[in-house]
N, C-alpha and C positions, 0 to 999 in steps of 0.2 A: 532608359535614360530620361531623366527628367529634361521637360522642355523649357522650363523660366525659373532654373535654378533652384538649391535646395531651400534658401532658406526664406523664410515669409518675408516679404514687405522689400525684398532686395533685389536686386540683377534684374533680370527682366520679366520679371512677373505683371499680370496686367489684372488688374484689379476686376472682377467678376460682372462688375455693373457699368465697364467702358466695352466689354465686349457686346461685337457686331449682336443685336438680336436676330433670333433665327424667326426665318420669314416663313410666310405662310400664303395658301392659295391665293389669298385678295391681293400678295404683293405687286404684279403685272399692272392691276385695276389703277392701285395708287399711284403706280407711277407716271401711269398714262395721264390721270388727273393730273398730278404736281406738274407734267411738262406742260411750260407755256407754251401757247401756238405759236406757229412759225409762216413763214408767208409760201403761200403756194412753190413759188418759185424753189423754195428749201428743198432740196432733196433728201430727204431721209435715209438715205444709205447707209449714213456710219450707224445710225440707231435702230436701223429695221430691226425688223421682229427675230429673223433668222441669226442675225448676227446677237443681238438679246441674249437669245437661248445658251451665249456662253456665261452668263450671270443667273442662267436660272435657279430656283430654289435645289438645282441637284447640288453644285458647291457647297452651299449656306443650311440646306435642307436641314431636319433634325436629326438626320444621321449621323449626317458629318458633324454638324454639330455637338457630338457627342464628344470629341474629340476633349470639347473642352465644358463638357459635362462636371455637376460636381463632384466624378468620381475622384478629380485631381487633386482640386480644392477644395472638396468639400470638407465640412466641419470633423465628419466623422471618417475620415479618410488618412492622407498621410499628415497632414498638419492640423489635422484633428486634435483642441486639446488632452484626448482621452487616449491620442497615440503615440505617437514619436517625444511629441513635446508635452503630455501631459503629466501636471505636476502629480498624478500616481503611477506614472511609465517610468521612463527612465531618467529623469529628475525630481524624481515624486521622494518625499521626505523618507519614504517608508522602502524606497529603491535602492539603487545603486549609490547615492550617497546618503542616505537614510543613516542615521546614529547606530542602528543595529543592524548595519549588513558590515558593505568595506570596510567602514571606518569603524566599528563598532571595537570598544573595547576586548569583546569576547570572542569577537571574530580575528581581529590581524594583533598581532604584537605592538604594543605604541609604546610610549618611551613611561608614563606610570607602570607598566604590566613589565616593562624591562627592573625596574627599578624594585619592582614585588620581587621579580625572581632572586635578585644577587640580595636583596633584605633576608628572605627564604633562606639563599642559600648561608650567608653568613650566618645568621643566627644558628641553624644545623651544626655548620660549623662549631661554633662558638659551645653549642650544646654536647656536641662531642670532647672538647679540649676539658669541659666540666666537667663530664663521666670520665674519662681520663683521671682527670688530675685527681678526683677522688677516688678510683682505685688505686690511684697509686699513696695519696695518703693513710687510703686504709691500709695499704699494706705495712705503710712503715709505722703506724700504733701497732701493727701489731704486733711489733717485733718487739715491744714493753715488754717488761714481766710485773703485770699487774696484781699485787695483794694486799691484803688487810692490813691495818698498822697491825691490828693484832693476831695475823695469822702464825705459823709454825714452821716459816718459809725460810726465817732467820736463824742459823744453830746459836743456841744460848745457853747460861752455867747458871745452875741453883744458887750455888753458895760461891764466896770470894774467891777460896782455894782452888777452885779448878777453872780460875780464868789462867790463859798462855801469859810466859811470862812476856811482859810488854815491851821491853827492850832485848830480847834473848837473841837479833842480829847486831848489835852493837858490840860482839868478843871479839876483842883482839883489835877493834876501831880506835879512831879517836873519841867516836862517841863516847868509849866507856868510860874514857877518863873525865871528860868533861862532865858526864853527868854524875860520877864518884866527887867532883867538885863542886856542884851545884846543889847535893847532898850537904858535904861539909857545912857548908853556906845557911843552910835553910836550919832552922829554931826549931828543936821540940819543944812540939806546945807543951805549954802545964797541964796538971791533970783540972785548976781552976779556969784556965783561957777554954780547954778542951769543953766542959760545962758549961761555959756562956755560949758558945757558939751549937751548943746541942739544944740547949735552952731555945735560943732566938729561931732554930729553924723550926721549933716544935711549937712556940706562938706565930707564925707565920703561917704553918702547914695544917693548923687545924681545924678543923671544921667550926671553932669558934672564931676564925683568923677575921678581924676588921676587913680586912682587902677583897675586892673582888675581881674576878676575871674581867675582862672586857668584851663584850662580843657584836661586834658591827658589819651590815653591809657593805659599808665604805670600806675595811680594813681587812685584806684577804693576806695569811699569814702562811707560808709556801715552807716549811721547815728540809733545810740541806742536809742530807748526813754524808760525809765522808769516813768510809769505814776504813779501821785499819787492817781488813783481811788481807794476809797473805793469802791465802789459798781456797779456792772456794769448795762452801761448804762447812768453814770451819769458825769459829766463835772470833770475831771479833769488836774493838772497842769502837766508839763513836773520837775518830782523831780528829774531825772536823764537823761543828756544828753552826751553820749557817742562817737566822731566821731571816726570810725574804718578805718583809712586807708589803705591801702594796696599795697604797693608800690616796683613794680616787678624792677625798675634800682638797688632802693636802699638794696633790699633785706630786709626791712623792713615792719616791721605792729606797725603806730603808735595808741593809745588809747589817744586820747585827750578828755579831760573831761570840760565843759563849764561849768561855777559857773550859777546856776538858778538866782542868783539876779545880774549877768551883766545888767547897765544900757543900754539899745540899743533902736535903733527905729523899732518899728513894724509899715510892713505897711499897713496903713489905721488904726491902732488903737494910733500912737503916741509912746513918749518914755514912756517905764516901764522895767522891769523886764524882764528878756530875755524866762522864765518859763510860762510866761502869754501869752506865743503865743503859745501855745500846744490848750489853753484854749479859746482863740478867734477863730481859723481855722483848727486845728490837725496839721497831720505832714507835710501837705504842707507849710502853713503858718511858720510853724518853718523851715522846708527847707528855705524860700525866705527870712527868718529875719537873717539867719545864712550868707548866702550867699550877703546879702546887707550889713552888718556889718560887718563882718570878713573874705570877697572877698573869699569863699569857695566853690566851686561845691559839691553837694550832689547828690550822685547817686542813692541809694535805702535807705529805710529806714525799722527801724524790732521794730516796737512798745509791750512792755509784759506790765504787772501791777504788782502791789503791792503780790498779792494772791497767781499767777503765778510763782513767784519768789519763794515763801515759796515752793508750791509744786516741785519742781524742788529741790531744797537743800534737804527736806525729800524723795524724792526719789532716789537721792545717798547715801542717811544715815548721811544725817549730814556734815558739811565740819571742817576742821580745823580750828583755828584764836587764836592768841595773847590778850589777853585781860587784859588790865591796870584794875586798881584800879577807875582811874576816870570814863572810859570808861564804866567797869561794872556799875556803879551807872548812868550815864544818859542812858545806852542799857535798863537797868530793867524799868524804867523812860518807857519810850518808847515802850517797853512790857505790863507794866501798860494800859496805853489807847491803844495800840490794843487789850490788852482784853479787854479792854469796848465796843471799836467797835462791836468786832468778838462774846459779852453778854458770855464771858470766865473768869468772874472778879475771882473765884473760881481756877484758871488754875495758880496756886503756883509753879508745878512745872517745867513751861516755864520760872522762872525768872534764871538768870546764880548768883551761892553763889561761886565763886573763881575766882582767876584772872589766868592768865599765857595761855599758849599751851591748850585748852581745845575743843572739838567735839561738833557745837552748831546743834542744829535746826533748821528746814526754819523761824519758826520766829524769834526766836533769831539772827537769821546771818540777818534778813531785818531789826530789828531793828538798831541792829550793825553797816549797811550799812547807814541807815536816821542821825545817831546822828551827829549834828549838831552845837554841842552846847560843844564836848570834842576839843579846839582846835580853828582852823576857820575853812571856806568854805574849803581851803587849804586841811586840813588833815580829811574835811569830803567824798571828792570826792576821795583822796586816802584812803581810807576804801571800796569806792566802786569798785573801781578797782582792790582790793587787793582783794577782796568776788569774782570778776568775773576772779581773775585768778585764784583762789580755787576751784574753782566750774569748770574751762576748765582742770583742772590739774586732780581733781577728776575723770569727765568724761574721759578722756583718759585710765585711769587704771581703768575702771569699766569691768565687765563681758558683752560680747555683749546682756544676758539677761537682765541685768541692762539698757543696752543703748537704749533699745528696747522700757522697760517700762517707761524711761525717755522722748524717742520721744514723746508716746503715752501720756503722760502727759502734759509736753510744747507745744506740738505743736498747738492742739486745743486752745489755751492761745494765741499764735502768729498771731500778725496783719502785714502785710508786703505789699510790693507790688513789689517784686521779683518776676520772673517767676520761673516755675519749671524748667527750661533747666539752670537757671543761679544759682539758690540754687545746682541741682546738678554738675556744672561743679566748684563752690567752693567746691562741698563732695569728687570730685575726686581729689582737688591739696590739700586736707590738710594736705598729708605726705609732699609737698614740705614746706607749708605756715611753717610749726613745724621746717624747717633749719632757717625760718626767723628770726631777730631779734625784743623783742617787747621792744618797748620803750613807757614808757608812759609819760605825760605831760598833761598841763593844763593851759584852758584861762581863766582869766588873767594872762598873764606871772609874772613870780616873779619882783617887782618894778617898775608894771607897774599901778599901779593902787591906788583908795583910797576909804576908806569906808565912807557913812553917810546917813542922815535918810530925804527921803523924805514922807514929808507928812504922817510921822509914818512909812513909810514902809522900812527897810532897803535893799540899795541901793552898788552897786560898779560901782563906775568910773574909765574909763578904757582909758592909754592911746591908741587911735583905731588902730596909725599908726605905732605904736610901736609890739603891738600885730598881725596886719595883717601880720607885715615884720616876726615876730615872728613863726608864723602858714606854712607861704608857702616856710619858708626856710628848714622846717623839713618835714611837709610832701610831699613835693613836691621837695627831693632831689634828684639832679642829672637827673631834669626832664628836659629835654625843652618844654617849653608851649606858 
């Protein structure tokens, strides 16, 4: 036990140089000197010599004096800078609170090292949801059916005579009447009109042709086919042709819709119907007819079908649509023989009993989309356009489990020959493409053209050079090419 306290300069510590000094032999001598004399009479009693001896040098001696020796106080002892309290003991910068011992970073947890870890961990996190979420988009490309526009993937017919006949579900319909009507209606051309219009597609199409294609980085051309296959595997026409532009000057995505019976020249098959080239070559051949006739560049193309289309509507649950009075009656028409097709004759409750704002089904809305016969060509392709902006409208306010089951459904459906790096680099801008403007339109321009019937097959004559100026001043706005 410490005798004057633990800490320096406090309690009752006595400073080294107020302590008694320790005497030595000559002490007695000096004392004897320093006492003044006393008068004889004094008796000395209290200070004899005997009595003395209890102050001799044995108390004070160097022995005892060691007691308070500098082993206590000394420098190099307990309060020795170098010990207890020396700044390299245990407040020494390199000690116990030293930056690299306790407190050090690398040694205890502190609130940066806490903050590394959950950064760490998130980010892992976050790095896992990535790999995720890209196998799971790989999985779902891969459910495409990716091929060539001019692969052998599409069944196709040499010659005219062995395409199906195009309306052969229409017996016993109302279709068949109306379109024995729309027959009557339609002009055989003269064998002179017939020549001017074989004329102007062969200055148009020839490799002397003034016009040139257009072909820009700003202007990416996405060509739609909707085929009319009933049954896969088997030859069908192009009933819906779609060009999707996408035009990064103008800020625009145009939808041009091409009437299937534009009279044009396919090559190597002659002039017909602009639909009959899906059915000679797939979608290459309709690429090169599109492009020699209406001086187009097509860039990719996204072929679906008839079945495809239904599944897709009944997997968002139906889309919205306006429905006339006359509408309804050739949509039901047209219902009619796809239940014959699809052997649903019994399936009453696919026919639409009101008109107005009403919630259809995928068949009903493909019907809806085919009718042909409420109107013209005009207000048939705008039905189809009007179902593909319902159907993009719908999709956006779906549930991502919705969107999900929706991929896994269309996709397998979809014939393309897009790559996956270019599918995905459209999935990344389609919050930009939605500031876009969409305008839609359609070849033959309005008063450009005229109807009539060749060889029974009805037919539109198109002014070409009027349409071509028509096509490359809208989507191909504000382009240099």
């Amino acid at each position: 036990m410490k005798l004057f306290g633990s800490v320096p300069g406090k309690g009752g510590h006595t400073p080294e140089e107020e302590l008694p000094a320790p005497k030595d032999k000559t002490r007695k001598r000096r004392w004897e000197e320093d006492t003044p004399e006393v008068d004889e009479g004094y008796v000395d009693d209290e200070y004899d010599d005997d009595e003395y001896d209890e102050y001799d040098d044995d108390e004070y001696d160097d022995d005892e004096y060691d007691e308070y020796d500098d082993d206590e106080y000394d420098d190099d002892d307990e309060y020795d800078d170098d010990d207890e309290y020396d700044d390299d003991d245990e407040y020494d910068d390199d000690d116990e609170y030293d930056d690299d011992d306790e407190y050090d970073d690398d040694d205890e947890d502190s609130g940066m090292s806490v903050g590394k870890k959950i950064a760490i961990g998130v980010a892992v996190l976050l790095l896992v949801l990535v790999i995720a979420a890209g196998v799971f988009v790989n999985y779902l490309l891969n459910l495409i059916n990716y091929q060539s526009a001019d692969s052998d993937y599409f069944a196709t017919v040499s010659v005219v005579e062995e395409l199906p006949e195009e309306d052969a579900d229409y017996e016993n319909s109302g279709l068949e009447e109306l379109k024995a009507q729309e027959e009557a209606e339609s002009l055989e051309a003269t064998p002179e009109e017939l020549a001017q219009w074989d004329k102007q597609l062969e200055d148009i199409t020839s490799d002397s042709a003034t016009f040139e294609v257009p072909i820009s980085e700003d202007v990416y051309n996405i060509l739609l086919i909707g085929s009319d296959t009933r049954v896969s595997g088997e030859v069908g026409r192009s009933d819906a042709m779609i060009l999707v532009s996408i035009n990064q000057k103008s800020k625009k995505i145009y939808l041009t819709s091409f009437l299937r019976d534009c009279y044009v020249s396919i090559p190597g098959y002659g002039n017909t119907r602009l639909n009959h080239a899906f059915a000679y070559g797939g979608p290459d051949l309709l690429e090169q007819t599109l492009e020699k006739n209406f001086k187009v560049h097509v860039d990719k193309y996204v072929a679906v079908d008839f079945f495809s289309f239904m599944d897709v509507v009944d997997t968002l649950g139906g889309i919205w649509l306006n429905v006339t009075e006359e509408e309804k009656k050739v949509t039901n028409d047209y219902i009619w023989s796809m239940n014959k097709l699809m052997g649903e004759e019994n399936a009453v409750a696919d026919y639409i009993w009101s008109t107005g704002w009403q919630l259809l089904n995928g068949k009903q809305t493909l019907c809806y989309a085919r009718n042909r016969y409420t109107g013209n060509d005009y207000e048939r392709t705008q039905r189809q356009r009007t179902v593909i902006n319902q159907v993009l409208s719908s999709s956006l306010k779906s549930s991502p489990a919705t969107l999900v089951d929706l991929a896994q459904v269309i996709l397998p459906q979809v014939t393309t020959d897009m790559e996956k790096s270019q599918i995905l680099n459209y999935a990344a801008n389609v919050v930009a493409y939605m500031d876009y403007e969409i305008v839609q339109q359609q070849i033959p321009a309005s008063g450009t053209y005229s109807g009539a019937t060749i060889s029974g097959m009805s037919v539109i004559s198109l002014n070409m050079e009027q349409n071509i100026a028509y096509l490359q001043s809208t989507i191909y706005e504000g382009v240099e090419y």
